[in-house]
Residue, then its C-alpha position, 0 to 999 in steps of 0.5 A: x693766139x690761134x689765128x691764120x698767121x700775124x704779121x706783126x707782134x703779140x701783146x697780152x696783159x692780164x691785170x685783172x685781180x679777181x680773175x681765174x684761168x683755167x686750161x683749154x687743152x687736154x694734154x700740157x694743160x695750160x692757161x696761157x700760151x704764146x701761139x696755138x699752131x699759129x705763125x707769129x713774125x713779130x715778138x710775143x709778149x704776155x704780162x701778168x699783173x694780176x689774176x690766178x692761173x691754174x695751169x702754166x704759161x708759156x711764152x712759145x709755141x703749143x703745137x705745129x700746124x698740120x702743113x709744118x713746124x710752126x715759128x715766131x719770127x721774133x722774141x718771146x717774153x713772160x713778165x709776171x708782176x703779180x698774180x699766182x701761177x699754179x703750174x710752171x712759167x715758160x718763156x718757150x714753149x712744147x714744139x716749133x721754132x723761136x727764131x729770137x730768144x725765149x725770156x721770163x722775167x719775175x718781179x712780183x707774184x706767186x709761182x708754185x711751180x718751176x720758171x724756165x727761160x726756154x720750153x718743153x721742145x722745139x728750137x730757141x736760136x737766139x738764148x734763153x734768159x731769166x730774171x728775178x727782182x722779186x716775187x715767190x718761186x716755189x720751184x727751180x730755176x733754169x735759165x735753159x728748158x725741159x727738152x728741146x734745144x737752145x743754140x745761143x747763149x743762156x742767162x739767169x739773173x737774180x738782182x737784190x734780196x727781195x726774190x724768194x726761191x722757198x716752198x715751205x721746207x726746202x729751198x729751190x734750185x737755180x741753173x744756167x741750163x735746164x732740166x733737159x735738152x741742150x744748150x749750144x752756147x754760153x751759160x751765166x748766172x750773175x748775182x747782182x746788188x745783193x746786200x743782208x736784208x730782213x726778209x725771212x727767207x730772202x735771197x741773201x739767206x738763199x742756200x739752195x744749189x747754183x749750178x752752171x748747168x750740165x747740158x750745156x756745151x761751153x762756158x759755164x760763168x757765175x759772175x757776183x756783181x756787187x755781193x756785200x753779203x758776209x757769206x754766200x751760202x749757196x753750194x755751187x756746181x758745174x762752173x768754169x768760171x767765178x768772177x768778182x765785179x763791181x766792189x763785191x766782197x763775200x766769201x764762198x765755200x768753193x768755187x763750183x769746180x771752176x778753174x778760172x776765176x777774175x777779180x776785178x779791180x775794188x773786189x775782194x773774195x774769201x774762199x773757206x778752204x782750198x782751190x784747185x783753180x790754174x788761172x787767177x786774174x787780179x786787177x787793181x787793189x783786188x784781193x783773194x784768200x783762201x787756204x790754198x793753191x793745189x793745183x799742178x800749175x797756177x797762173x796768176x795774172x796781174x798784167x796791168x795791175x800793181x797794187x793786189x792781195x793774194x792771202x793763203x791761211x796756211x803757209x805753203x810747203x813749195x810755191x813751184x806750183x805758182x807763177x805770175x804773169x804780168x805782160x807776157x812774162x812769167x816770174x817766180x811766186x815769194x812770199x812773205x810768212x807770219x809764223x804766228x798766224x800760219x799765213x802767207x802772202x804771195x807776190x811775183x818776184x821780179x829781182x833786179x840783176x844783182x840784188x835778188x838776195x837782198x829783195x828777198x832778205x830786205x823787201x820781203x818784210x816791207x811788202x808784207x806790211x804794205x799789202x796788210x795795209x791795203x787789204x783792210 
């Protein structure tokens, strides 16, 4: 859009299939662009059905105009539903301000280059997201931008198998920051409705790297939100916190660093190895092994919650390490062993007055066989 200023909201489709765009600039070429030096006060949104685009579109701002920075008083949002894009995609754009949030949304199409929530510069302050429900990305993911900066919080959302991050030889990357710039706020990637396919290269086959994102400056959340999958095989990276929602039920490799991880109440998560996790929040007939605790201090937090699994696949030297928290009171960590199969199973120990040796001694075997039961 190059106009004087719009006072209210941009709309721009693009459906026709035997269509090609090229670039009207020089320099960044692009084919498609939000504002060109132009004041929007309303959103912009571009939706691209069909066509080929030989350079990237981007959803923001191309230039200041020469009396000030040029701004979009509202949102931004790139959908691409078909097509090909020869260069990126960009909810943001290289300069200016966004005074809502900068998107892009992919459910179909081609992309040989990277999708990015935000731009190469300027200001977003109100976030950044993606979304993929389909569609090819031969490049990266980043919920954040190249350059610039992001105050708000930052968003990639990936929901069902049918989305494909592959070019070919290798398998793209996904970050709930960006390549560059900064992200003033809140970073989550949340996995959602993904169940085994039989697409080559579908999502639930992704194992590429998920990163929380390493410019950002608060929270960095992967959150699995109805994963039936057996295994993820993504590596993670750079996360604070992995929840488990919605009936999820996989395993992981790690935990991307994170040090706090919720199960919620039906999920259950297997962790192929150890963690050095301090905080663990179970709810209701929810469920985690793993191989072991390591950490200095870990705080279990069943408050609200009666009926768990806490499974350890090797039985642990000491539980000093180890307290359950359930309404504001700290209990000691037992446990009940299979000698046989070198496991364990933990639970908060609560003894009555008087019978704390006849708990451990005579319970011990009973809530073993209770909590196998209702961890199948």
């Amino acid at each position: 859009m190059n106009a004087a200023g719009v006072t209210g909201n941009v709309y721009l489709e693009f459906s026709a299939e035997n269509a090609s765009f090229g670039t009207f600039t020089n320099s960044n070429s692009s084919s498609v662009v939000g504002s060109y030096a132009t004041d929007i006060q309303g959103n912009v949104d571009i939706v691209v059905n069909s066509g080929t685009f030989n350079h990237q579109i981007m959803g923001g701002i191309f230039a200041n105009a020469r009396t000030g920075t040029t701004t979009i008083g509202g949102n931004t949002h790139v959908y691409i539903n078909g097509g090909s894009v020869t260069g990126n995609v960009m909810g943001g754009g290289l300069t200016g301000s966004i005074s809502g949030g900068a998107n892009v949304t992919v459910t179909g199409g081609v992309i040989s280059g990277s999708v990015y929530g935000a731009g190469q510069g300027g200001s977003i302050l109100a976030g950044s997201s993606v979304c993929l429900t389909g569609g090819l990305v031969k490049g990266d993911v980043y919920a954040g931008g190249k350059a610039g900066s992001i105050q708000g919080d930052t968003s990639v959302t990936i929901t069902g198998n049918t989305a494909t991050l592959y070019n070919g030889n290798s398998w793209g990357s996904i970050s709930g920051g960006g390549s560059g710039g900064t992200v003033e706020g809140n970073s989550t990637v949340r996995i959602q409705n993904l169940s085994s396919g039989t697409t080559a290269y579908g999502f639930d086959k992704y194992a590429g790297n998920i990163s929380g994102g390493t410019n950002v400056s608060g929270d960095r959340s992967l959150v699995l939100d109805h994963v039936t999958v057996d295994s993820l095989l993504a590596s993670l990276s750079d996360f604070t916190h992995v929840s488990a929602v919605n009936q999820t039920r996989t395993s992981l490799d790690s935990l991307g660093g994170a040090l706090t991880v919720t199960i919620e109440a039906g999920s259950s998560l297997i962790l192929n190895g150890t963690s050095d996790l301090t905080t663990l929040i179970l709810g209701e007939h929810a469920s985690l092994t793993l191989q072991g605790l390591t950490a200095d201090a870990v705080i279990v937090d069943i408050t609200g919650t009666t009926n768990y699994t806490l499974s350890l696949t090797e039985i642990p030297a000491s539980l000093d390490n180890i307290k359950f928290l359930n309404d504001g009171v700290l209990y000691d960590a037992a446990m009940s062993m299979d000698l046989q199969a070198n496991s364990a199973m933990l639970f908060a120990q609560v003894p009555e007055p008087g019978s704390a040796a006849l708990a451990l001694a005579g319970l011990a075997p009973l809530l073993w066989r209770r909590r196998r039961k209702m961890s199948h």
